[in-house]
TORKOL-78183 format. One line per field, with one value per residue (C-alpha): x, y, z. Coordinates in nm, 2 decimals. Layout:
residues N
xx	(X | ...)
yy	(Y | ...)
zz	(Z | ...)
This chain:
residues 170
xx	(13.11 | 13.13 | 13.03 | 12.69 | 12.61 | 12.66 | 12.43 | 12.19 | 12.23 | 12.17 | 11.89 | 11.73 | 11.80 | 11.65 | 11.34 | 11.27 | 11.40 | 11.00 | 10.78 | 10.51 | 10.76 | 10.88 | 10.58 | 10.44 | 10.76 | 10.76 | 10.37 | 10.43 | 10.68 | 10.45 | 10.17 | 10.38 | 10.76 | 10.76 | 10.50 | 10.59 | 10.55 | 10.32 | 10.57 | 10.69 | 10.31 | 10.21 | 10.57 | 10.43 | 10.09 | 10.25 | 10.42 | 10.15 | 9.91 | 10.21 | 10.27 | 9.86 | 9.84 | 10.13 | 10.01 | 9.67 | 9.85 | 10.06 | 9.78 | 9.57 | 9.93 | 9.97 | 9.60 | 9.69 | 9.97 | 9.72 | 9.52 | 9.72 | 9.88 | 9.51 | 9.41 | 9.77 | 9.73 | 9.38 | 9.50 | 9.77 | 9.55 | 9.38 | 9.71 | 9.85 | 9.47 | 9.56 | 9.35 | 9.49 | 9.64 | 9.89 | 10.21 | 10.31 | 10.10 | 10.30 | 10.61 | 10.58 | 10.47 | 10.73 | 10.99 | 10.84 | 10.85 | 11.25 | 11.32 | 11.48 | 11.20 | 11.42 | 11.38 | 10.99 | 11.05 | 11.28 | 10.99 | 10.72 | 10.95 | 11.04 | 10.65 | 10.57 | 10.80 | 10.66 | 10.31 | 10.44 | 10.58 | 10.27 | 10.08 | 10.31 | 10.29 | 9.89 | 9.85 | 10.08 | 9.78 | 10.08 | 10.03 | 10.30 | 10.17 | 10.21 | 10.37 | 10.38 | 10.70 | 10.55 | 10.44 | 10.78 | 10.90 | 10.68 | 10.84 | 11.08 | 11.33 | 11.37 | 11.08 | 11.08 | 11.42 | 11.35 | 11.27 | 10.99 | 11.01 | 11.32 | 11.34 | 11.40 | 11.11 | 10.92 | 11.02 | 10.98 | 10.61 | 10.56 | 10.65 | 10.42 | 10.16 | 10.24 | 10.26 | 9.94 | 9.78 | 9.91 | 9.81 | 9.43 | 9.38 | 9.47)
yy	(13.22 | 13.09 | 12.74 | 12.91 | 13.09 | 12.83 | 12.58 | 12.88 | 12.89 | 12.52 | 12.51 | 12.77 | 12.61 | 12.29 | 12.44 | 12.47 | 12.20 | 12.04 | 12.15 | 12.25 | 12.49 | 12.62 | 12.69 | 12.85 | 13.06 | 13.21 | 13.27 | 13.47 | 13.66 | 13.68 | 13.85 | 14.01 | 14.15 | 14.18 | 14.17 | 13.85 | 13.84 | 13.64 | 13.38 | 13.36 | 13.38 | 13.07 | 12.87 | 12.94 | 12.79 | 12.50 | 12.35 | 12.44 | 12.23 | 11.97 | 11.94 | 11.92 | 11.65 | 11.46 | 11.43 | 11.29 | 11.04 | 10.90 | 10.84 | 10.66 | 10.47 | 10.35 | 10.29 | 9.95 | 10.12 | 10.42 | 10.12 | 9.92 | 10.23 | 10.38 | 9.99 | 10.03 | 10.36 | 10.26 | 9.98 | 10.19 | 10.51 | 10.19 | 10.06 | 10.33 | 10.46 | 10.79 | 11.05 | 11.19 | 11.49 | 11.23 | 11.19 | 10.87 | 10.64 | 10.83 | 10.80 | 10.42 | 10.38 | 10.57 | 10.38 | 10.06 | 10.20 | 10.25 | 9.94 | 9.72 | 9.43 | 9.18 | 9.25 | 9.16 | 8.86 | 8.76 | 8.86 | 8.66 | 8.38 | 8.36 | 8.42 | 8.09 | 7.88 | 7.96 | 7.92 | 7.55 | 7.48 | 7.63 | 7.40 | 7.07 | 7.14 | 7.16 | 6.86 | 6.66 | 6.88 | 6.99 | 7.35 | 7.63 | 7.71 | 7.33 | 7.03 | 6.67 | 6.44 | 6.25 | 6.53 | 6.66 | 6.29 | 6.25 | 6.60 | 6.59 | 6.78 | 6.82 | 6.92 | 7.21 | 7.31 | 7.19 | 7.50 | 7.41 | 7.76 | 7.94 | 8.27 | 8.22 | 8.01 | 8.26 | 8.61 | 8.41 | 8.34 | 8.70 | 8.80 | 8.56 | 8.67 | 9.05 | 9.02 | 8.87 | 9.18 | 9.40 | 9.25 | 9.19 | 9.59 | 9.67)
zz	(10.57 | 10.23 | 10.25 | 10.50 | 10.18 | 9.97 | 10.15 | 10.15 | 9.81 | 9.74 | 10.00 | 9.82 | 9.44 | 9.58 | 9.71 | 9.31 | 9.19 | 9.21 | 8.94 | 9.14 | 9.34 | 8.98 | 8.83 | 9.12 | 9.14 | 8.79 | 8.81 | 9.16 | 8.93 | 8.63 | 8.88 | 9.06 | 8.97 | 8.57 | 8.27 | 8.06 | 7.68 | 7.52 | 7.43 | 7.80 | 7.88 | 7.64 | 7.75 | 8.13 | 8.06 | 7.84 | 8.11 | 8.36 | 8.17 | 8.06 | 8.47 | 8.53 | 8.23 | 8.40 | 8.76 | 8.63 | 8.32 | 8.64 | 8.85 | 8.54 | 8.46 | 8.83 | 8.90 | 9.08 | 9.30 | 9.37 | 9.49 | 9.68 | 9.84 | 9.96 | 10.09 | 10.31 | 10.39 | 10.53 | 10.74 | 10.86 | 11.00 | 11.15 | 11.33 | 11.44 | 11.50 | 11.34 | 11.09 | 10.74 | 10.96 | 11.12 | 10.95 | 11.11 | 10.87 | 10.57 | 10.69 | 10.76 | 10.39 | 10.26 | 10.46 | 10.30 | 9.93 | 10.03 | 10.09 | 9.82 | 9.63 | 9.82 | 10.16 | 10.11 | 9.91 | 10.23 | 10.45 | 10.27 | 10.20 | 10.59 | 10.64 | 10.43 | 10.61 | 10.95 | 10.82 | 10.72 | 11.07 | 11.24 | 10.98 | 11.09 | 11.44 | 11.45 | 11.26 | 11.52 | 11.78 | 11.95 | 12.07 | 12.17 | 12.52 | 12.67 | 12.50 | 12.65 | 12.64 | 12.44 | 12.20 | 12.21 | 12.09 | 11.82 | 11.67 | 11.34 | 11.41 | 11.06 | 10.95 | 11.17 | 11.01 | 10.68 | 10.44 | 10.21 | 10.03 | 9.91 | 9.79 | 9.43 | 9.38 | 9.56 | 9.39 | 9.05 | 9.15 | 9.31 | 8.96 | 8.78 | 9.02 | 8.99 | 8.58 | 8.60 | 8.82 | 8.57 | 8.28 | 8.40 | 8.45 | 8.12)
Protein backbone atom coordinates (compact mmCIF):
# COMPACT_ATOMS: atom_id res chain seq x y z
CA UNK A 1 0.00 0.00 0.00
CA UNK A 2 2.81 2.22 0.70
CA UNK A 3 5.07 1.90 -2.18
CA UNK A 4 1.21 2.37 -4.53
CA UNK A 5 1.17 5.74 -2.80
CA UNK A 6 4.45 6.46 -3.18
CA UNK A 7 4.55 5.96 -6.94
CA UNK A 8 1.35 8.00 -6.93
CA UNK A 9 3.16 10.44 -5.27
CA UNK A 10 6.16 10.56 -7.58
CA UNK A 11 3.91 10.18 -10.67
CA UNK A 12 2.16 13.06 -9.57
CA UNK A 13 5.63 15.24 -8.49
CA UNK A 14 6.84 14.36 -12.08
CA UNK A 15 3.88 15.52 -13.84
CA UNK A 16 5.37 19.11 -12.66
CA UNK A 17 8.55 18.64 -12.82
CA UNK A 18 8.30 20.51 -16.70
CA UNK A 19 7.96 24.21 -16.51
CA UNK A 20 5.13 24.51 -18.64
CA UNK A 21 3.24 21.99 -16.24
CA UNK A 22 4.51 24.27 -13.26
CA UNK A 23 3.56 27.41 -14.43
CA UNK A 24 0.30 26.42 -15.53
CA UNK A 25 -0.24 24.78 -12.13
CA UNK A 26 0.42 27.78 -9.92
CA UNK A 27 -1.60 30.08 -12.40
CA UNK A 28 -4.74 27.49 -12.12
CA UNK A 29 -4.01 28.16 -8.30
CA UNK A 30 -3.53 31.88 -8.65
CA UNK A 31 -7.19 32.07 -10.59
CA UNK A 32 -8.56 29.76 -8.90
CA UNK A 33 -7.72 28.48 -4.98
CA UNK A 34 -5.94 31.57 -3.31
CA UNK A 35 -5.30 35.43 -4.08
CA UNK A 36 -1.45 35.85 -4.43
CA UNK A 37 0.40 38.97 -3.36
CA UNK A 38 1.96 41.19 -5.58
CA UNK A 39 5.37 39.76 -5.03
CA UNK A 40 4.10 36.18 -5.69
CA UNK A 41 2.06 37.82 -8.53
CA UNK A 42 5.38 39.62 -10.18
CA UNK A 43 7.66 36.26 -9.25
CA UNK A 44 4.71 34.22 -11.29
CA UNK A 45 4.88 36.47 -14.31
CA UNK A 46 8.92 36.56 -14.04
CA UNK A 47 9.27 33.20 -14.77
CA UNK A 48 6.33 33.02 -17.16
CA UNK A 49 8.08 35.52 -19.32
CA UNK A 50 11.75 33.96 -18.35
CA UNK A 51 10.10 30.44 -19.65
CA UNK A 52 8.45 32.33 -22.91
CA UNK A 53 11.96 34.20 -23.44
CA UNK A 54 13.62 30.74 -23.21
CA UNK A 55 11.60 28.62 -25.63
CA UNK A 56 12.08 31.28 -28.36
CA UNK A 57 16.29 32.11 -27.39
CA UNK A 58 16.50 27.99 -27.93
CA UNK A 59 14.85 28.04 -31.08
CA UNK A 60 17.06 31.17 -32.45
CA UNK A 61 20.25 29.27 -30.72
CA UNK A 62 19.48 25.91 -32.59
CA UNK A 63 18.21 27.43 -35.83
CA UNK A 64 20.26 24.83 -37.90
CA UNK A 65 18.80 21.83 -35.73
CA UNK A 66 15.21 23.43 -36.02
CA UNK A 67 16.17 23.03 -39.69
CA UNK A 68 17.53 19.97 -40.12
CA UNK A 69 14.91 18.48 -37.76
CA UNK A 70 11.78 20.05 -39.93
CA UNK A 71 13.73 18.84 -43.52
CA UNK A 72 13.60 15.07 -41.55
CA UNK A 73 10.51 15.35 -40.15
CA UNK A 74 9.27 16.20 -43.76
CA UNK A 75 10.84 13.19 -45.45
CA UNK A 76 9.54 11.18 -42.72
CA UNK A 77 5.57 12.14 -42.90
CA UNK A 78 6.68 11.22 -46.59
CA UNK A 79 8.00 7.59 -45.75
CA UNK A 80 5.81 6.54 -43.50
CA UNK A 81 3.12 8.56 -45.68
CA UNK A 82 1.71 10.06 -42.43
CA UNK A 83 0.22 13.78 -41.48
CA UNK A 84 1.39 15.99 -38.34
CA UNK A 85 -1.44 14.06 -36.35
CA UNK A 86 0.61 10.67 -36.69
CA UNK A 87 2.96 10.03 -34.03
CA UNK A 88 5.10 7.49 -35.81
CA UNK A 89 7.22 10.10 -37.74
CA UNK A 90 8.10 11.64 -34.06
CA UNK A 91 8.84 8.81 -32.50
CA UNK A 92 11.30 7.59 -35.21
CA UNK A 93 13.13 10.99 -34.80
CA UNK A 94 13.24 10.87 -31.34
CA UNK A 95 14.66 7.31 -31.43
CA UNK A 96 17.45 8.76 -33.70
CA UNK A 97 18.28 11.84 -31.39
CA UNK A 98 18.83 8.76 -28.66
CA UNK A 99 21.21 7.25 -30.29
CA UNK A 100 24.82 7.88 -29.40
CA UNK A 101 27.08 10.38 -32.38
CA UNK A 102 28.85 7.03 -32.95
CA UNK A 103 26.38 4.81 -34.19
CA UNK A 104 25.92 7.31 -37.29
CA UNK A 105 29.46 7.86 -37.84
CA UNK A 106 29.53 3.84 -38.05
CA UNK A 107 26.52 4.10 -40.34
CA UNK A 108 27.98 6.68 -42.75
CA UNK A 109 31.37 5.13 -42.53
CA UNK A 110 29.89 1.59 -43.47
CA UNK A 111 27.72 3.68 -46.12
CA UNK A 112 31.09 5.06 -47.84
CA UNK A 113 32.63 1.87 -48.16
CA UNK A 114 29.69 0.24 -49.93
CA UNK A 115 29.44 3.22 -52.18
CA UNK A 116 33.29 2.43 -53.07
CA UNK A 117 32.56 -1.26 -53.80
CA UNK A 118 29.33 -0.36 -55.79
CA UNK A 119 31.76 2.19 -57.47
CA UNK A 120 34.60 -0.69 -58.20
CA UNK A 121 32.18 -3.15 -59.29
CA UNK A 122 30.51 -0.73 -62.01
CA UNK A 123 33.65 0.28 -63.34
CA UNK A 124 34.73 -3.51 -63.95
CA UNK A 125 30.63 -3.29 -65.77
CA UNK A 126 30.04 -6.14 -63.62
CA UNK A 127 26.33 -5.94 -62.33
CA UNK A 128 24.72 -7.74 -59.15
CA UNK A 129 21.82 -9.45 -60.93
CA UNK A 130 24.13 -11.71 -63.52
CA UNK A 131 27.97 -11.98 -63.46
CA UNK A 132 29.99 -13.97 -66.04
CA UNK A 133 33.02 -16.38 -65.14
CA UNK A 134 34.90 -14.35 -66.56
CA UNK A 135 33.60 -11.26 -64.80
CA UNK A 136 33.86 -13.03 -61.60
CA UNK A 137 37.80 -13.67 -62.47
CA UNK A 138 38.56 -10.37 -63.29
CA UNK A 139 37.20 -9.37 -59.49
CA UNK A 140 39.96 -8.31 -56.59
CA UNK A 141 39.04 -9.99 -53.97
CA UNK A 142 40.67 -7.42 -52.08
CA UNK A 143 39.41 -4.60 -53.12
CA UNK A 144 36.00 -5.59 -52.28
CA UNK A 145 37.34 -6.23 -48.63
CA UNK A 146 39.65 -3.48 -48.56
CA UNK A 147 38.21 -0.50 -46.37
CA UNK A 148 38.99 2.67 -48.03
CA UNK A 149 37.29 4.73 -45.11
CA UNK A 150 37.66 4.19 -41.43
CA UNK A 151 35.81 5.76 -38.82
CA UNK A 152 38.20 8.06 -37.37
CA UNK A 153 39.02 9.77 -40.47
CA UNK A 154 35.44 10.01 -41.05
CA UNK A 155 34.00 11.52 -37.54
CA UNK A 156 37.13 13.93 -37.73
CA UNK A 157 35.81 15.17 -41.20
CA UNK A 158 32.04 15.09 -40.01
CA UNK A 159 33.31 17.45 -37.42
CA UNK A 160 35.29 19.65 -39.76
CA UNK A 161 32.23 19.66 -41.93
CA UNK A 162 29.71 20.18 -38.92
CA UNK A 163 32.11 23.21 -37.41
CA UNK A 164 32.02 24.61 -40.65
CA UNK A 165 27.94 24.57 -40.77
CA UNK A 166 27.95 26.20 -37.66
CA UNK A 167 30.20 28.70 -38.08
CA UNK A 168 28.68 29.90 -41.61
CA UNK A 169 25.16 30.73 -39.80
CA UNK A 170 26.53 32.91 -37.40
Amino acid sequence: MKNSEELKQKIEESRYSKPENALWLLQQGFKNKFKPNRNELISFNTLAKFYEQNKKDNLQNNELFAKMFIFVYSHFLKYYKASVFDDIPQKQLYSLLDKPISYFITRLTDELNDSEIHQYLKEKDIGFNRMTKEQLKNIDIDKLTEKTFDEETVAEQMDAMINKFINYSR
